[in-house]
FIKE-314634 format. One record per residue: x, y, z of N, C-alpha, C in turn; residue number from 0. Coordinates in steps of 0.02 Angstrom, whole numbers. Each point is the difference from the previous one (the first is absolute). Layout:
BEGIN
ATOM, n_c1, n_c2, n_c3, ca_c1, ca_c2, ca_c3, c_c1, c_c2, c_c3, k
ATOM, X, Y, Z, X, Y, Z, X, Y, Z, NUM
...
//
This chain:
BEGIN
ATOM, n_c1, n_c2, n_c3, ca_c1, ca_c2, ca_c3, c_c1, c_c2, c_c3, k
ATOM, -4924, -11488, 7488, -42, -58, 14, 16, -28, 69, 0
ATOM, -47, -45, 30, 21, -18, 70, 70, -46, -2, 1
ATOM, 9, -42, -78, 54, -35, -10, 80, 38, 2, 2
ATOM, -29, 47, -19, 46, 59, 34, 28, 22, 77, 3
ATOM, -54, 2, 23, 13, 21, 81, 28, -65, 39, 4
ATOM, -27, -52, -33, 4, -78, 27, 106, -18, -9, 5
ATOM, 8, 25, -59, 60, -4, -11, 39, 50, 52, 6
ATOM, -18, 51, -8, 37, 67, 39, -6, -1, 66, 7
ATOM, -38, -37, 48, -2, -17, 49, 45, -70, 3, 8
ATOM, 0, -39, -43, 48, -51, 19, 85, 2, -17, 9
ATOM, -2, 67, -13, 82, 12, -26, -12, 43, 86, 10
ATOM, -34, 28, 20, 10, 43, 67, -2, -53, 74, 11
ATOM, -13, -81, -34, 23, -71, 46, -81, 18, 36, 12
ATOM, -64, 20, -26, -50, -27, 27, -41, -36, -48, 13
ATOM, -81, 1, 32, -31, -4, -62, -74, 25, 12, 14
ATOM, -40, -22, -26, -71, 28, 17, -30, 24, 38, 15
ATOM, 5, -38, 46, -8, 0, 73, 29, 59, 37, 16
ATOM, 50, 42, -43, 46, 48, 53, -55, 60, -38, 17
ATOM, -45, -10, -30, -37, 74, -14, -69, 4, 80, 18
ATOM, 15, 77, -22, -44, 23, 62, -57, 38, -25, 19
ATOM, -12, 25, -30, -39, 45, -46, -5, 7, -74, 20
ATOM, -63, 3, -35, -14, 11, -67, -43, 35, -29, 21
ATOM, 14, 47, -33, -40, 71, -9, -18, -12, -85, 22
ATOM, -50, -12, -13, -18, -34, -66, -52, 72, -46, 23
ATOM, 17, 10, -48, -36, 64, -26, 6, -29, -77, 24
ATOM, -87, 1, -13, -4, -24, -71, -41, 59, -52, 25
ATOM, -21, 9, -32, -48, 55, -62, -33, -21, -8, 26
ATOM, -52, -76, 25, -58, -4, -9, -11, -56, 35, 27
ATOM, -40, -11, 35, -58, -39, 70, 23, -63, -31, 28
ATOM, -6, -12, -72, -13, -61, -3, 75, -51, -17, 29
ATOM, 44, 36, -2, 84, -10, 25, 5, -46, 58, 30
ATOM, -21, 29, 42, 18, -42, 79, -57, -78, -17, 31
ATOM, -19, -16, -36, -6, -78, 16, 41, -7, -26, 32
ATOM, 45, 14, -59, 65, -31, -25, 71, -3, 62, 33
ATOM, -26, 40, 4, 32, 16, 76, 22, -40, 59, 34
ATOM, -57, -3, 23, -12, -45, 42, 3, -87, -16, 35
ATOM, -17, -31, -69, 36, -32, -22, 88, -5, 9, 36
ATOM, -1, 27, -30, 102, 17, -5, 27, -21, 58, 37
ATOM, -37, 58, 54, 25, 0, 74, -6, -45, 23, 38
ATOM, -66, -38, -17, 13, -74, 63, 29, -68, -43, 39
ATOM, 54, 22, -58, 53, -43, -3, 58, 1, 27, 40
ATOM, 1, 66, 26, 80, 17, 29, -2, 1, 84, 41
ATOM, -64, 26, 1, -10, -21, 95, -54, -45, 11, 42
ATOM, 45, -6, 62, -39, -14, 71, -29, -3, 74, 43
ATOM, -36, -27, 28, 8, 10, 69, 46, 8, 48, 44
ATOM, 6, 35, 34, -39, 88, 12, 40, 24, -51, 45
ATOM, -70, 55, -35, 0, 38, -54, 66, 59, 27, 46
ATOM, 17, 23, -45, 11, 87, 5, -58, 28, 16, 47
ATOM, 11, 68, 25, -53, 71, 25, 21, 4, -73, 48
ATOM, -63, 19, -40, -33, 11, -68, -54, 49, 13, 49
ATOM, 12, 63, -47, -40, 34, -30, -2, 4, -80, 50
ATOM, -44, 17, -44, -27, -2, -51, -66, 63, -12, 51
ATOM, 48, 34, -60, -32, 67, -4, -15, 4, -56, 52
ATOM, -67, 29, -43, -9, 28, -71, 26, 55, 0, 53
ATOM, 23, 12, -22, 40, 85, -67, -9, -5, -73, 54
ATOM, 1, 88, -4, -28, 0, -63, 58, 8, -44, 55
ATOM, 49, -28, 7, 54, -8, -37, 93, -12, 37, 56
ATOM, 44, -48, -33, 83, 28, 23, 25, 31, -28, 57
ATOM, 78, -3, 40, 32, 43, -43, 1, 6, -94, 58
ATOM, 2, -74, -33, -7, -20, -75, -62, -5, -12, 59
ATOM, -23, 26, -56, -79, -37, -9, 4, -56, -18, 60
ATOM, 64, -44, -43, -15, -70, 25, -11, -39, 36, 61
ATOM, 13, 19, 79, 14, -22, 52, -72, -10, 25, 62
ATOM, -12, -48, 6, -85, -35, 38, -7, -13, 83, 63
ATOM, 61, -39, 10, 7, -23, 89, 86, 19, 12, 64
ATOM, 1, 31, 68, 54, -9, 45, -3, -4, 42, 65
ATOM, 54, -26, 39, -2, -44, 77, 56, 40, 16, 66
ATOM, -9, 19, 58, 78, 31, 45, -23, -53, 57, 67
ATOM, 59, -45, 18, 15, -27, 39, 58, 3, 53, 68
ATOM, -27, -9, 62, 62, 17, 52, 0, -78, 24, 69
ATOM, 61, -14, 28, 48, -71, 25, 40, 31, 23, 70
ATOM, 15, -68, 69, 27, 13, 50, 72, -37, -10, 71
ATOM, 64, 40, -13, 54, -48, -35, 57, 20, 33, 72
ATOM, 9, -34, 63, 65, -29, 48, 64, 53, -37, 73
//
C-alpha cells in the first residue's frame, strides 16, 4: 500500500516528496480511478513522472494494481 512506501521512505529519513517516478499497472481500465483517487492522497505538487499501463494480468491472479516506485534517498 502507499502507507507502506510512506513508512519505508520515512525510516530511509525522507518522505513523499523524495519519489521520482511511478509505474502503475492495473487488470482493468477501470482500477486507475481508484487509483488516481489513492494517489492524490499521498501526493503533491510537482507530481512524480507517472506512467500507468493496462495488462492482462501479474505475477498472482489476485493481484489487481502494482506500483514500482523509484525515490531519491541521500
Amino acid at each position: 500500500t502507499l502507507d507502506n512506501l510512506k513508512h519505508t521512505l520515512e525510516c530511509a529519513g525522507v518522505g513523499m516528496d523524495a519519489v521520482l517516478q511511478v509505474l502503475i499497472y492495473v487488470t482493468d481500465r477501470e482500477y486507475l480511478k481508484t487509483v488516481n483517487q489513492v494517489y492524490a492522497e499521498y501526493f503533491e505538487a510537482p507530481y512524480p513522472n507517472r506512467a500507468a499501463l493496462v495488462i492482462a494480468g501479474l505475477a498472482r491472479e489476485e493481484m489487481l494494481v502494482e506500483l514500482v516506485v523509484y525515490a531519491a534517498v541521500p
